[in-house]
C-alpha positions in Angstrom: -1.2 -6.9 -18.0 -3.9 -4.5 -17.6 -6.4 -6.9 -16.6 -4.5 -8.7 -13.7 -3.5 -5.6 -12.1 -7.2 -5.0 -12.0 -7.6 -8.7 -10.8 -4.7 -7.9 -8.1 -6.3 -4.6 -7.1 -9.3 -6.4 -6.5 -8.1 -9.0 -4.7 -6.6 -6.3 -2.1 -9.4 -4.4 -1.5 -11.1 -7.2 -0.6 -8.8 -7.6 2.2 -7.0 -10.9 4.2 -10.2 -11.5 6.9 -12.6 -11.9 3.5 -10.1 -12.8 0.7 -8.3 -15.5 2.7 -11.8 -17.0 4.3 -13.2 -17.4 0.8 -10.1 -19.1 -0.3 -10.2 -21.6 3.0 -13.9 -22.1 1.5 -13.0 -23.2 -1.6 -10.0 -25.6 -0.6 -12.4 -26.7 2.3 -15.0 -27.8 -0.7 -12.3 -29.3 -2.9 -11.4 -31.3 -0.4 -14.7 -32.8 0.0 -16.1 -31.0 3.2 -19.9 -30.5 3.6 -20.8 -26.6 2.6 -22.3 -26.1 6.2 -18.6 -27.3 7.6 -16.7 -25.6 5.3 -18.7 -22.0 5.0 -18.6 -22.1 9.3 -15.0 -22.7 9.2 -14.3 -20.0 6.3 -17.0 -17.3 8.1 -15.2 -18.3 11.8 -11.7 -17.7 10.2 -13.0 -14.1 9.0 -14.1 -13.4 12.7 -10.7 -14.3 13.7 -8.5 -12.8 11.8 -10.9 -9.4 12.6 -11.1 -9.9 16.1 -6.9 -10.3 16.1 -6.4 -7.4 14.0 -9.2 -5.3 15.7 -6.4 -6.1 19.4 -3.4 -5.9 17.5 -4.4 -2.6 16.5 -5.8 -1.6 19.9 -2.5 -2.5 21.4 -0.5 -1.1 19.0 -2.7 2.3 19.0 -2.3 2.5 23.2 1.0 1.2 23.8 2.9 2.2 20.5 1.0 5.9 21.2 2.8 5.2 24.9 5.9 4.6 23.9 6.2 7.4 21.1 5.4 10.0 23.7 8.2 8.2 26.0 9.9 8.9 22.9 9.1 12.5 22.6 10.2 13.0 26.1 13.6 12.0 25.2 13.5 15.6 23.3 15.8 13.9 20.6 14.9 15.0 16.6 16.5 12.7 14.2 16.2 13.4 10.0 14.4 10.3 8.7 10.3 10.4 9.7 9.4 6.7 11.0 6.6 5.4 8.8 6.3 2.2 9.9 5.0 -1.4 8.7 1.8 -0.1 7.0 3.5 3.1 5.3 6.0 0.6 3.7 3.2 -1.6 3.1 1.3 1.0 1.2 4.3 2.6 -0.9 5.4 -1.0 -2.2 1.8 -1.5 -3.6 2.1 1.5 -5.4 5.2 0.2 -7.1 4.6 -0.1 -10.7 5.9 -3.6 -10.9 4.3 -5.1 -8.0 1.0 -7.3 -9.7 3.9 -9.6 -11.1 4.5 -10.8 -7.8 1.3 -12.2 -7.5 1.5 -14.9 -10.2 5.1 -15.3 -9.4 4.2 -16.4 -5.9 1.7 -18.6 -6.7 3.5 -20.5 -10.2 6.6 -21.2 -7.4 4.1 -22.5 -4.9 2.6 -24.7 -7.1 5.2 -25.8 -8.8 7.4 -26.5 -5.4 4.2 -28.5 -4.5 4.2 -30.4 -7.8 7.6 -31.2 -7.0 7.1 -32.2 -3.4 10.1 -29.2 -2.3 7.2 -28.0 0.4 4.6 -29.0 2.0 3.4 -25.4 2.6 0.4 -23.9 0.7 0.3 -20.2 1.2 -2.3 -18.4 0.9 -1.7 -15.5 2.5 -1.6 -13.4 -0.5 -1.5 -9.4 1.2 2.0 -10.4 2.5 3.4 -10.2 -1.5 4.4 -6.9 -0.3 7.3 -8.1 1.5 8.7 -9.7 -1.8 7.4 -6.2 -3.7 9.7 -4.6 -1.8 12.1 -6.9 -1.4 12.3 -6.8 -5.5 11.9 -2.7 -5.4 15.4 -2.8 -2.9 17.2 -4.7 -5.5 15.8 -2.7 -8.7 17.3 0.3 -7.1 21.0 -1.5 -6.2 21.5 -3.4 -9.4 18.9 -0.7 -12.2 17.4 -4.2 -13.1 13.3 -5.2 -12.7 14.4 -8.8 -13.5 17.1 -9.5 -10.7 14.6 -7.7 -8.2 12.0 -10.4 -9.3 14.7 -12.7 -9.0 15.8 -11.8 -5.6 11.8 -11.6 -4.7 11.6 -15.3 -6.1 14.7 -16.7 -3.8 12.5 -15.4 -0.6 9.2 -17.2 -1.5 11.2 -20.0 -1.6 13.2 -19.4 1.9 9.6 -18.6 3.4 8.2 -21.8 1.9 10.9 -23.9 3.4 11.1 -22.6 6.7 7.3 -22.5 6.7 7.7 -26.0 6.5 10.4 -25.9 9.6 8.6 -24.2 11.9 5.0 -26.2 11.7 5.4 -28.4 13.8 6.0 -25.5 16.5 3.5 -23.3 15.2 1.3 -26.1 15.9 3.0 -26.6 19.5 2.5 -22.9 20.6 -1.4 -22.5 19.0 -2.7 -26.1 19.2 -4.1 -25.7 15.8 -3.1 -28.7 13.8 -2.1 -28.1 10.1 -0.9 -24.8 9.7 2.3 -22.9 9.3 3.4 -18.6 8.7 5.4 -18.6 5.5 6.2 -15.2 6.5 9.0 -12.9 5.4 9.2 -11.8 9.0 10.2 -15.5 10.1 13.6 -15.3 7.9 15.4 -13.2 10.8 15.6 -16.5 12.6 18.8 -17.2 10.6 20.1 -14.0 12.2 19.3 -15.1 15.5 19.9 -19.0 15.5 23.6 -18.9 16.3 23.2 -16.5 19.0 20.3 -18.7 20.3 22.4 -22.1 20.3 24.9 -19.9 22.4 22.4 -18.8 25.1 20.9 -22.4 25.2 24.0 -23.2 26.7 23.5 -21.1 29.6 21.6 -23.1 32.6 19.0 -20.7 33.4 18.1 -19.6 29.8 18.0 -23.4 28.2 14.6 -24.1 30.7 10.7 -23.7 29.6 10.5 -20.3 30.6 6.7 -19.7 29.1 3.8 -17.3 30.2 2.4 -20.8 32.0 5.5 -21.3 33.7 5.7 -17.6 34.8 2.0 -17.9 36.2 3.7 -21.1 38.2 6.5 -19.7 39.1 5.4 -16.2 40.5 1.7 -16.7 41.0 -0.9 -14.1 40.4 2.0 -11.8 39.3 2.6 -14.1 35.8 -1.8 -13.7 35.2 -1.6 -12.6 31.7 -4.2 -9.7 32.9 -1.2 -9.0 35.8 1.4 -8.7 33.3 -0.6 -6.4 31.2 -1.1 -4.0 33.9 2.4 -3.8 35.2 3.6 -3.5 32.0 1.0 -0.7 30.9 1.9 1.3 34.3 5.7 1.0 33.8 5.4 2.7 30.7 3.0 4.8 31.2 4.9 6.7 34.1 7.6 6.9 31.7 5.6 8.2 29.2 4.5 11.0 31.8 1.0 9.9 31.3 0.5 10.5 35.8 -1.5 8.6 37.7 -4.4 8.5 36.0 -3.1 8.2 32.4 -1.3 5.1 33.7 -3.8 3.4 35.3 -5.9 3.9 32.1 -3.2 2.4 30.1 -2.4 -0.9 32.3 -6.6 -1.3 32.3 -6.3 -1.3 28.4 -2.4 -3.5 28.4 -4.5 -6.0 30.5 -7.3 -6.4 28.5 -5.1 -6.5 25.2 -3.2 -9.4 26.9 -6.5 -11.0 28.5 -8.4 -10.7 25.0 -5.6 -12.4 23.0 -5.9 -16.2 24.1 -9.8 -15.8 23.6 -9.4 -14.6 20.4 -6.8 -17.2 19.3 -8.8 -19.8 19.7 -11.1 -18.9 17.4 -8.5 -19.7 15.0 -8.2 -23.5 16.1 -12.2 -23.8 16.0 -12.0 -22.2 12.2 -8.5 -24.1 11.2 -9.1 -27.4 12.5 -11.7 -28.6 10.5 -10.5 -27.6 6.8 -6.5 -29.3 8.3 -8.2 -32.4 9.3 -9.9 -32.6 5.7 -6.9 -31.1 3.6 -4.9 -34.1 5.7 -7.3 -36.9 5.4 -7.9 -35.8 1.3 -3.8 -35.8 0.8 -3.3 -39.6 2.9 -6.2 -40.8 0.2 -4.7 -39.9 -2.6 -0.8 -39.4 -2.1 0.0 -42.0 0.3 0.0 -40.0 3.8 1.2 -36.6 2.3 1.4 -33.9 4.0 -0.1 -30.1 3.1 0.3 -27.3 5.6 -1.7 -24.3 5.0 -0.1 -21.1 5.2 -1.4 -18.4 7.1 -0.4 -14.6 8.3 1.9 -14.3 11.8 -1.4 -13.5 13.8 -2.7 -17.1 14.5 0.4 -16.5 16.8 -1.1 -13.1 18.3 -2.8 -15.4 21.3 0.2 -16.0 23.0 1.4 -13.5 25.7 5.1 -13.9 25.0 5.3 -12.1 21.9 3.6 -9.2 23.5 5.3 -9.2 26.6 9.0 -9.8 24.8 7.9 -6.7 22.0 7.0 -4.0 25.0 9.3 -4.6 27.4 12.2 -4.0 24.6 10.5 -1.0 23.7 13.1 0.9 26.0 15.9 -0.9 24.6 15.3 0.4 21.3 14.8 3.8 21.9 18.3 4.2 23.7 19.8 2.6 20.9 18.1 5.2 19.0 19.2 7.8 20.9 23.2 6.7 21.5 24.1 4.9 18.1 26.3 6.9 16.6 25.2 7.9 12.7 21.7 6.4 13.3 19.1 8.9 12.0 15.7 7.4 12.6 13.9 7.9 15.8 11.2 5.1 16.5 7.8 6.0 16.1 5.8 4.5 13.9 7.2 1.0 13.8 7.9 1.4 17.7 6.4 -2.1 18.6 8.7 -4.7 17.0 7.3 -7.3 15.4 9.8 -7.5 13.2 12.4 -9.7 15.8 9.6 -11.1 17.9 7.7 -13.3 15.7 10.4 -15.2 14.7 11.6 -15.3 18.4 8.9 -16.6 19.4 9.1 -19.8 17.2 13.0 -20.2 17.3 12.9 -19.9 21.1 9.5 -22.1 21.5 7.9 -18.9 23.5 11.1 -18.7 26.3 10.3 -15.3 27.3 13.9 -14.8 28.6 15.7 -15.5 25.3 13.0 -13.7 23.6 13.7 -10.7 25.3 17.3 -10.9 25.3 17.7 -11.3 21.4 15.2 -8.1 20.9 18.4 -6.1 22.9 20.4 -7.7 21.1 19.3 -7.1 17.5 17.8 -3.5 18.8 21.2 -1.5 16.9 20.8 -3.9 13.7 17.5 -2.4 12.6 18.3 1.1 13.7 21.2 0.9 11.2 19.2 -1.0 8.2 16.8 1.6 9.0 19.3 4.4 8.6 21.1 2.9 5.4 18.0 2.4 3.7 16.2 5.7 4.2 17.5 7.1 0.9 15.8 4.0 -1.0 12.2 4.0 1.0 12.3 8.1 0.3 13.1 7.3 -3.4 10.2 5.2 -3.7 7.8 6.9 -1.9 8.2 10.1 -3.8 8.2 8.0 -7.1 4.9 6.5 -6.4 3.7 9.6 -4.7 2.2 8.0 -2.3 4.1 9.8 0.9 5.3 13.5 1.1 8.9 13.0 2.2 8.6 15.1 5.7 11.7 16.0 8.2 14.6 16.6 5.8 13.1 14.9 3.0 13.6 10.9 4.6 11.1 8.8 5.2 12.0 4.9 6.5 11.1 2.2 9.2 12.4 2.1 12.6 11.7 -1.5 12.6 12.8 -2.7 9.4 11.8 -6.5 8.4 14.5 -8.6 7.2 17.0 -6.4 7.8 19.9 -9.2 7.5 18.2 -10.7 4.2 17.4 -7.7 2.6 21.1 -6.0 2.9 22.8 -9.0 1.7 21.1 -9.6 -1.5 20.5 -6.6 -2.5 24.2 -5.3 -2.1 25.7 -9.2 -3.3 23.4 -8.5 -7.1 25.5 -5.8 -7.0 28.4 -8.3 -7.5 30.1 -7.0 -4.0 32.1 -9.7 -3.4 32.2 -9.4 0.5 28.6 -9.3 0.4 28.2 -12.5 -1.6 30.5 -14.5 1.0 28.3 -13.5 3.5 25.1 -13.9 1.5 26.7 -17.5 1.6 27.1 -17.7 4.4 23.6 -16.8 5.5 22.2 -19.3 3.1 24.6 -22.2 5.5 22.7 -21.0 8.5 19.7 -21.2 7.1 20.1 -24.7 6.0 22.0 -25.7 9.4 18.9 -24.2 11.0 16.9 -26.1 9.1 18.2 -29.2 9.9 18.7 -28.8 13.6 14.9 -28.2 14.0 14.2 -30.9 12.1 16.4 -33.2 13.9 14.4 -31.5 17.5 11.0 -32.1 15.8 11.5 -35.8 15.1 12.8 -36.1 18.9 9.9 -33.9 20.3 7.8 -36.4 18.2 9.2 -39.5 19.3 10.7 -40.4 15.8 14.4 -40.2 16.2 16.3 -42.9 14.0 
């Protein structure tokens, strides 16, 4: 046990822009690519996932620092200290189980690839930490390590599947042929779906609505530097940066938004090589097969929509914060939400509208998964001693990932019988979700029966 936590550890430190370039270079080379080819592709993958995590980290250091002072202007104090995405991240490493996920992710992978269940290899190994915690929530409902494994194991095998789902477009939205995000962030798309099919009946909201189609519809005022700057200025005034702070801030929202497409591509030139050889290696040997390679949400950072849909619901959020009764975390940390948009993003096919509309809507549901789970995130974080609980002694995530998921199977192992109807019930969206976009992607694709 000893020795793969050390393997695990090791594996981490490394971290995702070396460990999963080195892994792309050893599938690229079992798949029969020339080392030149396939150490350029691996070395141009590590540049990109750098140079994305390098602007997400800019944007989320100017305009999350932007919108927490908003929030401090509000002059509101609420009991439970916002850690956000990477203060979760780093308390469910410390969990004392957490190197078993590891080897469980893989052995269902493999197995579901054996199996043909998916077509999705994921390699995106630092993301286990979703699934660590995932399996710490229900350790902590139900007193069992085994049924939090358990419950861990039932979301590799949702992310696998909807991986699957949503590659064809993934590969619509980046152009990169071949790839998928078996993320856990993805899942809240169940959540969303019937709400979705509701505003898709709605005229105006049911038309491509895209950053392209803003830059044709309203000119130099839908330039994806344009958008940055109004956007930085709006909040900046409300932040009460003045003039000058403001103008600052739209020069760096503009260059974030610029930056992004450039950076993208770097992605397609890294990916596209190592797809086209995975794809021609699987059509040799297994009759036309298909493998999609799973990769973190970022090969999705390049387009504007998710970044215009996450800051201009920022507001939204914090006057939720502020007028729900019994909610008791103020956003800070986890201010920019990812945790809605990405899977936005792919269930809307980038309409900016709809995008923006479901980040209102679902606003109150993470405030309130945030607030009932506070108790839990403090728990663990003063087990693994790896955050001093601060601000009443409760620590938890404004934007909390999987809110839907994560409530309903934890509480249903409990054997609530309410939440095991709607656990049910979630699992019949899923697979009716599943379904419709596969029906759209054959259409799309011209294959219809």
């Amino acid at each position: 046990m000893d020795v793969l936590q050390n393997v695990v550890n090791y594996v981490l430190d490394l971290g995702a822009a070396v460990f999963v370039p080195i892994l792309m270079l050893i599938i690229g080379l079992l798949m029969k690519m020339k080392f030149k080819d396939a150490f350029i592709a691996a070395l141009t993958l590590g540049i990109a996932f750098t140079g994305m995590n390098m602007l997400i980290n800019f944007m989320m250091d100017t305009m999350g620092a932007a919108a927490s002072d908003l929030s401090k202007n509000t002059g509101i104090t609420l009991p439970a200290v916002d850690i956000g995405w990477p203060g979760m991240a780093s308390i469910s490493w410390a969990w004392p189980y957490a190197f078993l996920l590891f080897p469980i992710q893989i052995g269902i992978n493999l197995l579901m690839l054996l199996f043909n269940k998916t077509k999705t290899l994921n390699v995106d190994m630092w993301n286990v930490w979703n699934k660590i915690f995932t399996a710490v929530l229900v350790t902590y409902f139900t007193g069992n390590v085994v049924l939090g494994l358990v419950a861990s194991s039932i979301a590799i095998v949702l992310e696998l599947k909807i991986g699957d789902t949503f590659q064809p477009q993934i590969e619509r939205l980046t152009g990169i042929p071949g790839v998928t995000v078996p993320h856990f962030i993805v899942l809240f798309s169940v959540l969303m779906y019937p709400v979705d099919q509701l505003l898709k009946k709605i005229p105006a909201l049911n038309k491509k609505f895209d950053a392209q189609v803003m830059r044709d519809k309203i000119g130099i005022f839908g330039e994806n530097s344009v958008m940055g700057a109004i956007i930085g200025i709006a909040l900046g005034i409300a932040a009460g940066y003045g003039i000058s702070g403001s103008l600052n801030l739209a020069v760096q929202a503009a260059t974030a938004l610029t930056l992004f497409p450039m950076v993208s591509k770097l992605f397609s030139k890294a990916l596209s090589p190592i797809s086209e050889a995975v794809s021609e290696f699987m059509r040799k040997r297994n009759e036309g097969r298909e493998v999609f390679i799973g990769l973190d949400w970022p090969i999705l950072g390049g387009r504007n929509e998710l970044w215009v849909a996450v800051i201009t619901t920022i507001p939204a959020l914090l006057i939720f914060s502020i007028l729900l009764p019994g909610n008791k975390v103020l956003p800070f940390a986890g201010i920019i939400n990812l945790s809605f948009v990405v899977a936005a993003l792919l269930l809307t096919e980038g309409n900016l509208l709809r995008m923006i509309i479901h980040g209102i809507l679902t606003a109150p549901i993470f405030l309130y998964a945030a607030t009932y789970f506070a108790p839990y995130i403090t728990r663990l974080a003063t087990e693994t001693n790896t955050l001093s609980a601060e601000s009443g002694g409760l620590v938890s995530w404004s934007t909390f990932e999987g809110p839907d998921f994560r409530y309903l199977i934890s509480t249903a192992f409990t054997g609530n019988i309410v939440s095991i109807i709607l656990f049910v019930i979630w699992i019949v969206v899923f697979v009716m979700m599943i379904k419709n976009k596969n029906r759209y992607n054959k259409k799309i694709n011209g294959n219809d029966n």
